[in-house]
N, C-alpha and C positions, 0 to 999 in steps of 0.2 A: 797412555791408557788412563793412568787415575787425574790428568787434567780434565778427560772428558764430563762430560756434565753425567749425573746418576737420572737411571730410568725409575730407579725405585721413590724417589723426589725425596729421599734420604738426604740431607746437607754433605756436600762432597769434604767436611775437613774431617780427617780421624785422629787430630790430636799429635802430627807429628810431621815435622817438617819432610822435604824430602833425602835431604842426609840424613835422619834419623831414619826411614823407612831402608835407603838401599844398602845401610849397619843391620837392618830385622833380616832383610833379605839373605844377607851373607851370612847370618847366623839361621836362620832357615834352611839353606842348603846345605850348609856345613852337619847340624844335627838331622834331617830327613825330615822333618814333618812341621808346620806350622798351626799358629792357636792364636784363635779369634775368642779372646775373654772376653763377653758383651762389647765387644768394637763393633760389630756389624747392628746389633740393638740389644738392647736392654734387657736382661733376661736370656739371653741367649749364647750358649758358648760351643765354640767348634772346633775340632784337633781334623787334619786335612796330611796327604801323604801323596805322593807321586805314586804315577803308574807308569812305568816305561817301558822303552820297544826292546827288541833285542839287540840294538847297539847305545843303550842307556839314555835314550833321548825320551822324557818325560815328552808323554800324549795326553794322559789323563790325569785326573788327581779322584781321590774317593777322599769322603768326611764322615766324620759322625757329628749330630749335630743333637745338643740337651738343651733343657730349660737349666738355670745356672740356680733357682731354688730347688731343683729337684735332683739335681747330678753338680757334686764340689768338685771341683779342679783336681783335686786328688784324684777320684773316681774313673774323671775322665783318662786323666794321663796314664795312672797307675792300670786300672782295667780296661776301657776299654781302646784307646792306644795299641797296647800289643799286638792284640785282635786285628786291629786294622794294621799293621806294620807288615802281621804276616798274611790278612788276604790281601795286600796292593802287592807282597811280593808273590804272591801266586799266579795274581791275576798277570803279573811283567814276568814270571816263568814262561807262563802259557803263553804269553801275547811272540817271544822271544823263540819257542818253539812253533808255535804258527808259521813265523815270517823263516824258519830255517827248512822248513819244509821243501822238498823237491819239488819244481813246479813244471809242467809239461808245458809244454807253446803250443796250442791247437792251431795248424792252419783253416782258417774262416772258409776258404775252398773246399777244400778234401770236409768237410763236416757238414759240405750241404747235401748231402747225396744218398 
């Protein structure tokens, strides 16, 4: 994935080799949520959290995303972090009782009629 060339015509290096990125990784899963401090541009800071199904398999991820003059690192982690920790896990309750749901089999025949 991150060999492919960017659509954004963003310069593809972000400052880290690739054993330095799949140490971020392991340290990303390990604590739940990952943070983009101006990596992605300048001025721009993002804390990002899994959403997953109800056998733990990340589908989605949710972020918050600030201006980095307007919202310190503190801010973000400390306020609003939480917030997101607990609706990505709400949203992976809900998603987890959806898929546990009874589900009927309609025969396509018997329902034309």
């Amino acid at each position: 994935m991150l060999a492919e060339p960017s659509r954004s015509g963003l310069p593809a290096y972000i400052g880290r080799t690739a054993e330095q990125l799949a140490e971020e990784l392991v340290s990303v899963r390990a604590r739940g949520w990952a943070l983009a401090d101006e990596e992605l541009a300048p001025g721009v800071r993002s804390v990002a959290v899994p959403v997953r199904d109800g056998e733990g398999v990340v589908r989605a991820a949710m972020n918050v995303t600030v201006h980095a003059a307007e919202t310190s690192l503190d801010t973000l982690l400390d306020d609003h972090l939480p917030h997101l920790l607990r609706t990505a896990g709400d949203v992976s309750a809900d998603w987890a009782r959806w898929q546990s749901r009874p589900r009927a089999e309609v025969d396509a025949d018997s329902s034309a009629g």
